[in-house]
Backbone as CSV, one residue per row, in Angstrom:
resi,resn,N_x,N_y,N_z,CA_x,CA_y,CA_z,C_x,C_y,C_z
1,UNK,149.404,141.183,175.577,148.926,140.282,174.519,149.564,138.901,174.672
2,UNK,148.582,137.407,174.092,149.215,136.741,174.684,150.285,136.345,173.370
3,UNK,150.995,135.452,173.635,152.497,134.919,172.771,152.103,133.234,172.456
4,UNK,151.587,132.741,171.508,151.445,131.187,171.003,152.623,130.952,170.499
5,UNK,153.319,130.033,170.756,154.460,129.134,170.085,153.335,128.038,169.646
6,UNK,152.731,127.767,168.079,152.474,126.302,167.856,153.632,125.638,167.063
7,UNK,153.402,124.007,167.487,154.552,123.180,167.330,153.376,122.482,166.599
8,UNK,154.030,121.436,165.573,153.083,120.492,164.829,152.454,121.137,163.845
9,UNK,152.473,122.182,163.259,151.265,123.237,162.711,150.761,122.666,161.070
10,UNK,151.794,121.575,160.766,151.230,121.248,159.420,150.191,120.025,159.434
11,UNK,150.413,119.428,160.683,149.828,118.278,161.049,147.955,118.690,160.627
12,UNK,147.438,117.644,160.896,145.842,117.859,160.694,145.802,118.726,161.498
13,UNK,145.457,118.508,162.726,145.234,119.309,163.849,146.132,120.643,164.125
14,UNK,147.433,121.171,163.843,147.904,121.852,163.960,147.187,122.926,162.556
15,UNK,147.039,122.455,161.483,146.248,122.929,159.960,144.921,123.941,161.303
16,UNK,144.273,123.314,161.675,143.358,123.658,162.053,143.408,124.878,162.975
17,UNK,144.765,124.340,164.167,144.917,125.404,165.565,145.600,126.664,164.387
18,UNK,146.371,126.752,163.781,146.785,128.165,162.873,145.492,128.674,162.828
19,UNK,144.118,128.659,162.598,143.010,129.292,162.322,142.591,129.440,163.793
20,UNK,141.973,128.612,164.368,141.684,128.303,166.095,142.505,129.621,166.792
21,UNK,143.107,129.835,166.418,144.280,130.030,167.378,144.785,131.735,167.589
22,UNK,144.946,131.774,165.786,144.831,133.232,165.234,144.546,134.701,166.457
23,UNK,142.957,134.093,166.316,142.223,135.772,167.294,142.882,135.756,168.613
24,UNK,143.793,134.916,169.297,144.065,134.910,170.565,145.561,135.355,171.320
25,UNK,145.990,135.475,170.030,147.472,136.954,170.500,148.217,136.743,169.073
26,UNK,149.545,136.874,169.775,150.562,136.625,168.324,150.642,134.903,168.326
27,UNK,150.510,134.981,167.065,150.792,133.412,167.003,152.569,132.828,166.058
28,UNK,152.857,132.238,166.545,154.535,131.819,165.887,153.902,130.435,165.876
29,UNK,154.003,130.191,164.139,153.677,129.247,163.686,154.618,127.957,163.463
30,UNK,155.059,126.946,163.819,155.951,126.609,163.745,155.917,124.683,162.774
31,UNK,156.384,124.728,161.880,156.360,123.460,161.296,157.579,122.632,161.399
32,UNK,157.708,121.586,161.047,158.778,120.598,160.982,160.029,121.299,160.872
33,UNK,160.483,121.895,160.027,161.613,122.479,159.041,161.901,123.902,160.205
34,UNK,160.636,124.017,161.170,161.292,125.609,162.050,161.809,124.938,163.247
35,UNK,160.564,123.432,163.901,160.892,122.892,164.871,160.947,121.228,165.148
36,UNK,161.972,120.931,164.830,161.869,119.341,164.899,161.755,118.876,165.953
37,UNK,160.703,118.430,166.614,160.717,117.589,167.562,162.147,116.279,167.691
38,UNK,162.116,115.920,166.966,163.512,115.101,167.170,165.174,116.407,168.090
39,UNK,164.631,117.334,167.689,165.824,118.006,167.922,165.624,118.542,169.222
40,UNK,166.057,118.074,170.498,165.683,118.512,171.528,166.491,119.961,171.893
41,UNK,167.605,120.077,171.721,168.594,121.465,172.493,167.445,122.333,171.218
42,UNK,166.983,122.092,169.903,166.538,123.317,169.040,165.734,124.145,169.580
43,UNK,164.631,122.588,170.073,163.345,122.736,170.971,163.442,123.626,172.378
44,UNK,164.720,123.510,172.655,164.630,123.610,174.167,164.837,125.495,173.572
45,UNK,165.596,125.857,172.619,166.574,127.073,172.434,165.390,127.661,171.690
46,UNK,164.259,127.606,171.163,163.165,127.807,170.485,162.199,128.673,171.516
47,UNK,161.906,127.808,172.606,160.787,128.047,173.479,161.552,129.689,174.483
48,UNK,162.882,129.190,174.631,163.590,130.330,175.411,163.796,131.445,174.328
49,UNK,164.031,131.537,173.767,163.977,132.498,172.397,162.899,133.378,172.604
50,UNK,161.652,132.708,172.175,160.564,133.022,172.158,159.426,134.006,172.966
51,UNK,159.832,132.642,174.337,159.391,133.596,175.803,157.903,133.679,175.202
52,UNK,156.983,132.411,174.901,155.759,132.778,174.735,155.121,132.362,176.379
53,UNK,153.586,132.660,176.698,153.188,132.351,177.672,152.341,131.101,176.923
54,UNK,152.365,131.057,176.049,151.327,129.545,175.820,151.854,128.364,175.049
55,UNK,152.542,127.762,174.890,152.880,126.700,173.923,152.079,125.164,173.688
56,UNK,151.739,125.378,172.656,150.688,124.505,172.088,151.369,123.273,170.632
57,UNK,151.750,122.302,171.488,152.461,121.323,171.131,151.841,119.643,170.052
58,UNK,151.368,120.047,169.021,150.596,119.445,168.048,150.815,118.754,167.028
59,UNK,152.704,118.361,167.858,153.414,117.392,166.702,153.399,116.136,167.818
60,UNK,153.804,114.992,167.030,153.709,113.511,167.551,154.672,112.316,166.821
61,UNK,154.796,111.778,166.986,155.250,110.517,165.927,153.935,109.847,166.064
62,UNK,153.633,109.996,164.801,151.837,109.221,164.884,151.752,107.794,163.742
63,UNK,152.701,107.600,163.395,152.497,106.093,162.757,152.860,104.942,163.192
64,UNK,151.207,104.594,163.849,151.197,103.676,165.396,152.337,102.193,164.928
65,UNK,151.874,101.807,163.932,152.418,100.112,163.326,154.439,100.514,163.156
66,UNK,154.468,101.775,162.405,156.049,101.739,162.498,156.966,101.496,163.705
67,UNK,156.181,102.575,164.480,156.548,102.480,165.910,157.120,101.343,167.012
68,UNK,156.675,99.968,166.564,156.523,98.720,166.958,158.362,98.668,166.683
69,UNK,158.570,98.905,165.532,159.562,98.836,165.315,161.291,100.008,165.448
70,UNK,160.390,101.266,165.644,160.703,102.265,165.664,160.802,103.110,166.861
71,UNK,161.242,102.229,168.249,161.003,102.685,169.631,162.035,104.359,169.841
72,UNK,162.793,103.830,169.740,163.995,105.368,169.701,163.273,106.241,168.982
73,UNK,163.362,106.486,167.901,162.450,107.439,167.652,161.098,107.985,168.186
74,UNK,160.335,107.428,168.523,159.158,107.477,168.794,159.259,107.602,170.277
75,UNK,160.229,107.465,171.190,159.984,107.578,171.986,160.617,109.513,172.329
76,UNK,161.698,109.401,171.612,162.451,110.709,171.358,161.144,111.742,171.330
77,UNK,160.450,111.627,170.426,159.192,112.504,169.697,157.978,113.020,170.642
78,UNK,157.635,111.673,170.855,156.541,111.218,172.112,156.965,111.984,173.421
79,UNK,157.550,111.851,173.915,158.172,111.732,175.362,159.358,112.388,175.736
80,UNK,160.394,112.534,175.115,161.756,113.115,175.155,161.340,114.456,174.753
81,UNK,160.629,114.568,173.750,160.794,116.244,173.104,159.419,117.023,174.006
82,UNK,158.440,116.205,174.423,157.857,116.678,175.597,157.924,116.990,176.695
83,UNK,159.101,116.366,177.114,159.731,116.386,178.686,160.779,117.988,178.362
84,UNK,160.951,118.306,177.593,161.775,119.436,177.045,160.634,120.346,177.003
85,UNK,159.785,120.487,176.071,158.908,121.452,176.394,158.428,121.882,178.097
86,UNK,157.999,120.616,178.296,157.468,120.773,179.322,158.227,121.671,180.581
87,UNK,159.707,121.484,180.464,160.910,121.867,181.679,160.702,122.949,180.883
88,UNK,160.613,123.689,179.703,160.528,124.917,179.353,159.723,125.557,180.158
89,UNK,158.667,125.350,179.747,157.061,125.892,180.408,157.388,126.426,181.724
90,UNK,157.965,125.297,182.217,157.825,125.150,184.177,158.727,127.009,184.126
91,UNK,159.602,126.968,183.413,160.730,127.736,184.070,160.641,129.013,183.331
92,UNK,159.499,129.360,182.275,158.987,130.397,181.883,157.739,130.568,182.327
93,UNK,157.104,130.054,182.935,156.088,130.457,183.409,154.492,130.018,182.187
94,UNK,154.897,129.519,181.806,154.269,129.311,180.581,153.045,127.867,180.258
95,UNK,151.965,128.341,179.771,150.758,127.156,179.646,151.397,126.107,178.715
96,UNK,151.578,124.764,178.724,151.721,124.091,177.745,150.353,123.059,177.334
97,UNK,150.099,123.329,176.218,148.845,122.329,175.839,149.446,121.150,174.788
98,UNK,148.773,120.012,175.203,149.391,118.794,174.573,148.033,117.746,174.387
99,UNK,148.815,117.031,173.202,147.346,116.321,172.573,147.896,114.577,172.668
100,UNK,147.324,113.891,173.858,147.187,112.713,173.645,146.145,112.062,173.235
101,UNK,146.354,110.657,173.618,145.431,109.441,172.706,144.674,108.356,173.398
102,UNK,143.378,107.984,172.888,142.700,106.812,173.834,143.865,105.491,173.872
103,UNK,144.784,105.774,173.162,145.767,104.243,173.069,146.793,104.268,174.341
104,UNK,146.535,105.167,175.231,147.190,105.039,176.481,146.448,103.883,177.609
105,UNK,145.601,103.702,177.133,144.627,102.440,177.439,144.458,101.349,176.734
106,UNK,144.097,100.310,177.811,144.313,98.862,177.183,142.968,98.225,176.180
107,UNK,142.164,99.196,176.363,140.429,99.183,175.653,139.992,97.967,176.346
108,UNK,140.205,97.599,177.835,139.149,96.657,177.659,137.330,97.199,178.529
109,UNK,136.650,96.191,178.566,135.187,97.090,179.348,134.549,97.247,177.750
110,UNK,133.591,97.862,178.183,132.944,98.494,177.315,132.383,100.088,177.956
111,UNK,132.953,100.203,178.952,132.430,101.731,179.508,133.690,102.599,179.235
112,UNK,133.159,103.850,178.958,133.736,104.837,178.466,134.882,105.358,179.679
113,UNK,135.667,104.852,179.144,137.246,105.623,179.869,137.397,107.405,180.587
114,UNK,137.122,107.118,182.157,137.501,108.620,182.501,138.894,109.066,182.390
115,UNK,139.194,110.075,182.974,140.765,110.934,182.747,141.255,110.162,183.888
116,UNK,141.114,109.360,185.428,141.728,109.087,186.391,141.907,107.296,186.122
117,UNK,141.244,106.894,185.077,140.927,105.419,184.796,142.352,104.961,184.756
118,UNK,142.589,103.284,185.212,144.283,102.965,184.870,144.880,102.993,183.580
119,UNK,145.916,103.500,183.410,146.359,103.506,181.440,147.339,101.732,181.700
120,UNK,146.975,101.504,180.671,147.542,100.453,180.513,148.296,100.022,179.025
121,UNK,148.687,100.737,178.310,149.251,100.498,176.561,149.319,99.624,176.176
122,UNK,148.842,99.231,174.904,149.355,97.828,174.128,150.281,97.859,172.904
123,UNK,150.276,99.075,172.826,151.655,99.537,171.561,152.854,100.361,171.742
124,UNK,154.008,100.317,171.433,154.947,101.202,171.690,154.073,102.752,171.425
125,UNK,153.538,103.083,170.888,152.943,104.547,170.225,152.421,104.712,171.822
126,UNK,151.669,103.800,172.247,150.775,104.137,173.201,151.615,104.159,174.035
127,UNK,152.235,103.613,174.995,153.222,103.854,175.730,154.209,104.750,175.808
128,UNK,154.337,105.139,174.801,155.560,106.387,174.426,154.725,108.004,174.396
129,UNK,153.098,107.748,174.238,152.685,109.178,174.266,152.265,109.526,176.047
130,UNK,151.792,107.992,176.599,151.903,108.061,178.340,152.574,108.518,178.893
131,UNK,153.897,108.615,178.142,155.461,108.530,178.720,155.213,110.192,178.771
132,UNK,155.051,110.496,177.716,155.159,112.155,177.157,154.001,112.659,178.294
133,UNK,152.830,112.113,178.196,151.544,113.084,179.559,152.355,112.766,181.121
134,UNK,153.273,111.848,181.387,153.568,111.796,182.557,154.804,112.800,182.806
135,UNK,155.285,112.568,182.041,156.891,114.186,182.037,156.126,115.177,182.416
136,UNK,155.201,115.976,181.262,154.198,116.875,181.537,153.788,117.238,183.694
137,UNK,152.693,115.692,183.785,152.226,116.205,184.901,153.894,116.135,186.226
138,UNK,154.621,115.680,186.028,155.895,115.542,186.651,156.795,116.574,186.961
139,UNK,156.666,118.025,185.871,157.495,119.007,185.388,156.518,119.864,186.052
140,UNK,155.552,120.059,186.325,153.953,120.731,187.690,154.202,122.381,186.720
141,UNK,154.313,122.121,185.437,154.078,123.201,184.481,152.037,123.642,184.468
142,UNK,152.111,124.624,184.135,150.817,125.107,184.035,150.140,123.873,183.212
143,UNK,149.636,123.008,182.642,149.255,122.322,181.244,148.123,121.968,181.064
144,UNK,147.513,121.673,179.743,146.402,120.749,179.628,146.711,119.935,178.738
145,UNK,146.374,118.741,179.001,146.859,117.546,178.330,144.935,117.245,177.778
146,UNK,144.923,116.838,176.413,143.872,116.669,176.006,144.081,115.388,175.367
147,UNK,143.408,114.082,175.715,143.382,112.777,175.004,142.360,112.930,174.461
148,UNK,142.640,112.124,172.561,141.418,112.381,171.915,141.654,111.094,170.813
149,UNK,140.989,110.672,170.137,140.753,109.496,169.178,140.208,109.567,167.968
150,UNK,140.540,108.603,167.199,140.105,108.470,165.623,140.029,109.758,165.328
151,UNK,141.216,110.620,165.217,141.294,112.283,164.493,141.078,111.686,163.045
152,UNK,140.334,113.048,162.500,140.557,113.108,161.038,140.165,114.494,160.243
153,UNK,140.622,114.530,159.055,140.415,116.187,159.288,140.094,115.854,157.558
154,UNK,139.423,116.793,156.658,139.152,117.417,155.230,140.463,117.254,154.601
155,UNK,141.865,117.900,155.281,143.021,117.915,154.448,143.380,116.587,155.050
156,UNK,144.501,116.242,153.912,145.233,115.234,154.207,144.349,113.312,154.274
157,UNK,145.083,112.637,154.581,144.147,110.898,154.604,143.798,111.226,155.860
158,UNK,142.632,109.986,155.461,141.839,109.687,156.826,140.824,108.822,156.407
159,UNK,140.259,107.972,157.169,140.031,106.235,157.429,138.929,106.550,156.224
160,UNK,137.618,107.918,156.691,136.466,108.481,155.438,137.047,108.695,154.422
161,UNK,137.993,109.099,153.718,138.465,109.184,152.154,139.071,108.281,151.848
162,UNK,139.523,106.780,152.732,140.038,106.191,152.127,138.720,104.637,152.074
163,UNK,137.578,105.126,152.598,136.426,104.281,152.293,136.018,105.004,150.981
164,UNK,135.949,106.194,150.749,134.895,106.983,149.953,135.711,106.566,148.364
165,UNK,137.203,106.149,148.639,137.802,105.923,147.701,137.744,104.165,146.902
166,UNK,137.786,103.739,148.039,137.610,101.887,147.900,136.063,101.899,147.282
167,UNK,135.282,102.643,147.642,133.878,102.432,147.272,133.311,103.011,145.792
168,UNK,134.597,103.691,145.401,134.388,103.963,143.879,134.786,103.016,143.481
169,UNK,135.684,102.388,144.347,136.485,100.979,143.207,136.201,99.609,143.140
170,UNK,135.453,99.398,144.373,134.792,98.190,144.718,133.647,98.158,145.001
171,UNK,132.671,96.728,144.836,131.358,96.629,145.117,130.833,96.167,146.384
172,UNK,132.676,95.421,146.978,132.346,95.111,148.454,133.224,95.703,149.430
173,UNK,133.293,95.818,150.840,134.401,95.668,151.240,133.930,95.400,152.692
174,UNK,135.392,95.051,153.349,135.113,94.510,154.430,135.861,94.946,155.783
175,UNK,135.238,95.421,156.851,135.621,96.387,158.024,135.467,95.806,158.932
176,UNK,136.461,96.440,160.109,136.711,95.666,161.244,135.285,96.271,161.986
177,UNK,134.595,95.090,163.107,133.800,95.943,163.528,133.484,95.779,165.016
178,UNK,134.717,95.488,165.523,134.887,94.989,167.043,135.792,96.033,167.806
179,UNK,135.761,97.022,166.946,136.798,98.216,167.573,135.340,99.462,167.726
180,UNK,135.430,100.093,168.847,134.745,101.225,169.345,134.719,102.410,169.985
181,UNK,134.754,103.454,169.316,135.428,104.879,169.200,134.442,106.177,168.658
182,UNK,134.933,107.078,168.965,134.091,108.282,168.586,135.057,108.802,167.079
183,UNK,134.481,108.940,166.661,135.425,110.020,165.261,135.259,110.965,166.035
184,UNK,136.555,111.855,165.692,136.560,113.483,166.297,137.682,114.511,165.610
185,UNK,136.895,114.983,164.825,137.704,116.093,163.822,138.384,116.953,164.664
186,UNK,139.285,117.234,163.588,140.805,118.455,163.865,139.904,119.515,164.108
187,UNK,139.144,120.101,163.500,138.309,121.234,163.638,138.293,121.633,164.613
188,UNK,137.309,120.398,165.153,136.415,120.091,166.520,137.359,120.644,167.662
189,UNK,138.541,119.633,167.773,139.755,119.809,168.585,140.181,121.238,168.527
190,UNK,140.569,121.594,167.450,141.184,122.738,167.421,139.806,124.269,168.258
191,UNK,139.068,123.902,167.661,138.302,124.810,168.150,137.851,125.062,169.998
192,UNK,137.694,123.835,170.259,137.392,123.234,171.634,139.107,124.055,172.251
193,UNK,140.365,123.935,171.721,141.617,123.869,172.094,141.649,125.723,172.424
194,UNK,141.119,126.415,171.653,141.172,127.950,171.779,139.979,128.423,172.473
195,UNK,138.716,127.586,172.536,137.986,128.382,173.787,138.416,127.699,174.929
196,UNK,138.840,126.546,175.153,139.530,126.351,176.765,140.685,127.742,176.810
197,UNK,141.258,127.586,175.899,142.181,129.082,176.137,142.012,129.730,176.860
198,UNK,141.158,130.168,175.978,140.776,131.928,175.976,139.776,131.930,177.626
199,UNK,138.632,130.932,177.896,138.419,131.164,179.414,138.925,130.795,180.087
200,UNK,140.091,130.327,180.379,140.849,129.825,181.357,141.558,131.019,181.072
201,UNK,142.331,131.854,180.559,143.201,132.945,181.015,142.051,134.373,181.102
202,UNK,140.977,134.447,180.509,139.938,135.276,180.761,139.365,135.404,182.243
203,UNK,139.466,133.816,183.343,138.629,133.799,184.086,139.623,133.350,185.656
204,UNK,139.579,134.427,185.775,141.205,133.794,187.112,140.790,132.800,187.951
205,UNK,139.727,132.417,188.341,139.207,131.159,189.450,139.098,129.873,188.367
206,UNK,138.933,130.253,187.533,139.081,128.575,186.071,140.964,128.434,185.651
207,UNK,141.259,129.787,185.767,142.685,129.628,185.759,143.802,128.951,186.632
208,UNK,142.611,128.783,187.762,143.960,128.750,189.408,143.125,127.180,189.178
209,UNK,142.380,126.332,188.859,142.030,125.153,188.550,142.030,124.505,187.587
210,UNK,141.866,124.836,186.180,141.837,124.496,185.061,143.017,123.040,184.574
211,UNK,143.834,123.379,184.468,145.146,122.491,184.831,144.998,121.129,185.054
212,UNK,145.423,120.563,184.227,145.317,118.952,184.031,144.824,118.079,182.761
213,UNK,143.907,117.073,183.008,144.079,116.249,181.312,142.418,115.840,181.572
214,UNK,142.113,116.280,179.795,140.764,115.779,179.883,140.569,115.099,177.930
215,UNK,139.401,114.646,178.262,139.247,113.648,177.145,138.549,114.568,176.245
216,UNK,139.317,115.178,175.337,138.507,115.969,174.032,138.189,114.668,172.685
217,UNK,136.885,114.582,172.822,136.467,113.357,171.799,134.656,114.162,171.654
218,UNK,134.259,113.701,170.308,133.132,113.847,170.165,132.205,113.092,170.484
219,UNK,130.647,113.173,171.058,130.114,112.785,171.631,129.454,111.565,170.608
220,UNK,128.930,110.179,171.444,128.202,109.134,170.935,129.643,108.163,170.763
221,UNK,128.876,107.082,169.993,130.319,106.061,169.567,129.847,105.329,168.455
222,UNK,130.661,104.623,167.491,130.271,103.967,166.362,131.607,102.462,167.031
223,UNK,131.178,101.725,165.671,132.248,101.087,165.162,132.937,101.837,163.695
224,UNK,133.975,101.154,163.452,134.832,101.278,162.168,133.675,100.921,160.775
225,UNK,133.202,100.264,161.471,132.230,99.046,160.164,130.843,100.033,159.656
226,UNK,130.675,100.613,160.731,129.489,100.971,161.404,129.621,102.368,160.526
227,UNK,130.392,103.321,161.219,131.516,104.399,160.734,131.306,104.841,158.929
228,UNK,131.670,103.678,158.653,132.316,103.419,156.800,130.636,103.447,156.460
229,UNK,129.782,102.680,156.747,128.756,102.758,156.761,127.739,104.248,156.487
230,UNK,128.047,105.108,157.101,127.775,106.219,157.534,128.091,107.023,156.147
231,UNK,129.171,106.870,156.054,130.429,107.746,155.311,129.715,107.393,154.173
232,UNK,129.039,106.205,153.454,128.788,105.876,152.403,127.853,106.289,151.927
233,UNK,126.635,105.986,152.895,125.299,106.848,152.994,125.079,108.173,152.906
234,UNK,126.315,108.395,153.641,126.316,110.114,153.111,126.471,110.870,152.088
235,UNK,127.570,110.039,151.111,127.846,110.205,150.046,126.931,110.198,149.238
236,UNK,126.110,108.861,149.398,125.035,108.167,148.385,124.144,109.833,148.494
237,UNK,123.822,110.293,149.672,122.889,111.191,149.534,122.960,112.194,149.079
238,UNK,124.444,112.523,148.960,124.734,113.978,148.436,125.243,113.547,146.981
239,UNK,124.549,112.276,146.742,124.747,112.488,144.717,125.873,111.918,144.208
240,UNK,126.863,111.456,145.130,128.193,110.931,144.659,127.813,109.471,144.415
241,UNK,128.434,108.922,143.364,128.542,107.522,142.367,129.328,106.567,143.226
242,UNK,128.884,105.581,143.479,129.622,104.839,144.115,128.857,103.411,143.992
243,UNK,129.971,102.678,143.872,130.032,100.998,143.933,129.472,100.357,144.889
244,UNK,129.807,100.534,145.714,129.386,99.985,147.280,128.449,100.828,147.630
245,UNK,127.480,100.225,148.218,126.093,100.367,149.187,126.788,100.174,150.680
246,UNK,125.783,100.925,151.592,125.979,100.831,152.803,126.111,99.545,153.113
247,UNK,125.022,97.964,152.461,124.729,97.112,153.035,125.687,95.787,152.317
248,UNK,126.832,96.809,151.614,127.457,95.910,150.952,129.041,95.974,151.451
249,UNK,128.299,96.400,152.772,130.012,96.401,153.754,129.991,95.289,154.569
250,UNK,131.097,94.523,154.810,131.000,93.224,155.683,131.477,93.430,156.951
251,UNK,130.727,93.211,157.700,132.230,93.067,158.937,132.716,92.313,159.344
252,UNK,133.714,92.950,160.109,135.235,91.645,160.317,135.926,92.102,161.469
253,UNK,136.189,91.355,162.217,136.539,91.436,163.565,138.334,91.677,163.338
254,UNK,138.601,92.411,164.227,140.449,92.423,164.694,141.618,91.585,164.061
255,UNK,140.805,90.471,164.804,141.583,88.920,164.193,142.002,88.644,162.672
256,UNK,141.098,88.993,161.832,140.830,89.366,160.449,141.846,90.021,159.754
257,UNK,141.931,91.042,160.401,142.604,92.039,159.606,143.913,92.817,160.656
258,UNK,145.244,91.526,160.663,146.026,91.614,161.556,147.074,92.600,161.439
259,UNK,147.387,93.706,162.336,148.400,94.923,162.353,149.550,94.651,163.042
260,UNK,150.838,95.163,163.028,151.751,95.025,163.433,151.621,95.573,164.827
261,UNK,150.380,96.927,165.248,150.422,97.048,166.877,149.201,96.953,167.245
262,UNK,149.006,96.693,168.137,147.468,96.150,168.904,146.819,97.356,169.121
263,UNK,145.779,97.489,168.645,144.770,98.492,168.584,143.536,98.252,170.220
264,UNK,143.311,99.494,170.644,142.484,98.980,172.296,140.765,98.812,171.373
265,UNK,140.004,97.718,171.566,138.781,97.484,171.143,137.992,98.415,171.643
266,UNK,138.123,99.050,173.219,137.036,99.782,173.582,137.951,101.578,173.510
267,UNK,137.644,102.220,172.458,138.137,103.597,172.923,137.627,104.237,173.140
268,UNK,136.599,104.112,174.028,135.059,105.314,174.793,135.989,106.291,175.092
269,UNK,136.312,107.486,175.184,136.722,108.167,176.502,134.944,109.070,177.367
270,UNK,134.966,109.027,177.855,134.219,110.030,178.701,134.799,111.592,179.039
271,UNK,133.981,112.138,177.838,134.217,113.922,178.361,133.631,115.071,178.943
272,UNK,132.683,114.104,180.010,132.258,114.769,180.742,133.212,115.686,181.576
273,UNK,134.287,115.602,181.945,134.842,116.597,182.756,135.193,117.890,182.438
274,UNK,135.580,117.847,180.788,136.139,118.612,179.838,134.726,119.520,179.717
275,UNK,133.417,119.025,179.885,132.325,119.735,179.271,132.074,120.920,180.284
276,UNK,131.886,120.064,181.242,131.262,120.771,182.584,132.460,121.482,183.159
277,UNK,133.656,121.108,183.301,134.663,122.496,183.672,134.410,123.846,182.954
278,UNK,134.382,123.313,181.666,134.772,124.690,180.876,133.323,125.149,180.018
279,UNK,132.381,124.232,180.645,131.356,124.587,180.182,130.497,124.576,178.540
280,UNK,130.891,123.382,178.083,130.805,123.635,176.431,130.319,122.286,176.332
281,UNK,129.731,122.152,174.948,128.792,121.059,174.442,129.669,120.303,173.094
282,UNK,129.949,118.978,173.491,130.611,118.608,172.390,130.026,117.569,171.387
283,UNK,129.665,118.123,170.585,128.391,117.510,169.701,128.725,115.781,168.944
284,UNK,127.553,115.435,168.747,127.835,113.647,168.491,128.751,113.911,167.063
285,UNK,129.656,112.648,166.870,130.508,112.509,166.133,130.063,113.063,164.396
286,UNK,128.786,112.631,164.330,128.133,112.636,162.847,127.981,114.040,162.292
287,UNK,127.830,115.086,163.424,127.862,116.002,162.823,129.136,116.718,162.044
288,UNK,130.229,116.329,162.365,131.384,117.057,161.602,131.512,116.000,160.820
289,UNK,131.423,114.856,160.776,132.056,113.663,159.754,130.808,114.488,158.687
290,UNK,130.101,114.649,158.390,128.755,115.157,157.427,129.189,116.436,156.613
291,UNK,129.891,117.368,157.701,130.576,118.174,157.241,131.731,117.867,156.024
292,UNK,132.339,116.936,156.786,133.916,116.761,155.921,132.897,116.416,154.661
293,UNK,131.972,115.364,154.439,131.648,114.534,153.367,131.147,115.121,152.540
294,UNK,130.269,116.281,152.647,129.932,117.212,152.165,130.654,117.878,151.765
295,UNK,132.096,118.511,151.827,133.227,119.760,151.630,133.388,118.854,150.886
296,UNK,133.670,117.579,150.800,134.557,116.998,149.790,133.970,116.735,148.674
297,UNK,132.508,116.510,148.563,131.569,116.408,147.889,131.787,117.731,146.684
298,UNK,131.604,119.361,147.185,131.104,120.394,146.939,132.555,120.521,146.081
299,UNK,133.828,119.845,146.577,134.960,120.396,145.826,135.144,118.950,144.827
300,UNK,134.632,118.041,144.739,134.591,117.248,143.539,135.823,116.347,143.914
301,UNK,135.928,116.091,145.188,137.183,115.676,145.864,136.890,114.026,145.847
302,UNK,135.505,113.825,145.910,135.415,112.182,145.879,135.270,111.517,144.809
């Protein structure tokens, strides 16, 4: 039977892999308070403890703007507590799965970013999670490194509840709309994260290849502006009261609306490789964002 160590598990995405994850052996659930990523000897004394064959690593320092300021840490989190897992893995024999970000790229182009494309960072966050996929492929541990963008999940904030919220309160508002990205739910991820699993250790010729980093993102692309847009309309249709109209969103470019870390304008990734290895269809962005808007709808959440 197989042995899951998850790390990150309260996170959006980790919320999700506890369910994902479940049918596919014993699972050791692990949150902040069992495993601090900051704490590397815990981390390191955790994984040897354990002796799982899969460790599925779903914590991060993810607050891109602090970060700017917050390099030690973030790099500790990012990169240091990955390079620890990772020397685990190698020397137990063990799969490690890890979740990076389109911000390992500089967004420029407008064509969708493959897995071999140059990374180039424009934020400490982004640079510090590069740092973390390069330990990984360096440590020649079993792994899959999955880069993915604009996460957002039902629990917890995210960019849709905090439009769905401004739009009860205001009649206008105004969105960046020079940034370009796929939304791609925790769900999505999480789910996509346990059937690569399960056929890659099911299928010994996907097993002896499988290995390496691919772009888990949902298919199509919006803007932010574009996005909020969506989110509103959806609402409007499923009966929820709201201030703002779709056509009463403005947009506003980067420049506008200035952050402490530079955000990449183009975050296409291309997941074609991810599809056709493992064989699976990763549906356009709208269909799970419809989902969330709807759950939140049905529980009186907006």
């Amino acid at each position: 039977m197989n042995k899951i160590v998850l790390l990150g598990a309260d996170g959006q995405v980790g919320w999700e892999l506890q369910r994902s994850l479940a049918p596919l052996g014993q699972l050791v659930v692990c949150n902040r308070q069992r495993a601090d990523l900051s704490d590397l000897e815990g981390l390191d004394r955790l994984v040897r403890d354990e002796r799982p064959n899969i460790i599925v690593n779903a914590g991060a320092y993810t607050a891109v703007d602090k970060a700017e300021s917050a390099i030690n840490t973030a790099r500790r989190v990012n990169a240091e507590a990955v390079a620890t897992l990772a020397k685990a893995a190698r020397e137990i024999n063990a799969w490690l799965v890890h979740y990076s970000t389109d911000y390992v790229f500089d967004g420029s182009g407008d064509a969708p970013f493959s897995e071999d494309a140059t990374t180039a960072p424009l934020s400490v966050y982004g640079l510090t999670k590069l740092e973390g996929e390069e330990a990984i492929r360096a440590s020649e541990c079993h792994h899959l490194i999955f880069r993915t963008s604009w996460v957002y999940a039902a629990r917890g904030g995210n960019f849709a509840k905090t439009i769905l919220r401004l739009a009860k309160e205001r009649e206008e508002l105004r969105v960046i709309a020079d940034q370009i990205g796929a939304p791609t739910s925790a769900e999505l991820i999480a789910d996509v994260t346990s059937l690569v699993l399960h056929r890659t250790l099911q299928d010994p010729s996907l097993h002896d290849r499988a290995a390496g980093t691919y772009h888990l993102v949902a298919g199509g692309e919006t803007s932010w502006h574009s996005y909020a847009q969506f989110v509103i309309s959806e609402a409007i249709r499923l009966g929820v009261q709201l201030r703002t109209t779709p056509e009463k969103v403005a947009p506003i470019t980067t420049c506008e609306y200035p952050l402490p870390a530079k955000r990449p304008a183009n975050s296409r990734l291309n997941n074609a490789k991810l599809q056709s290895t493992f064989d699976i269809l990763l549906p356009d962005w709208e269909y799970h964002v419809q989902r969330m808007i709807r759950e939140l709808a049905d529980q009186g959440s907006i």
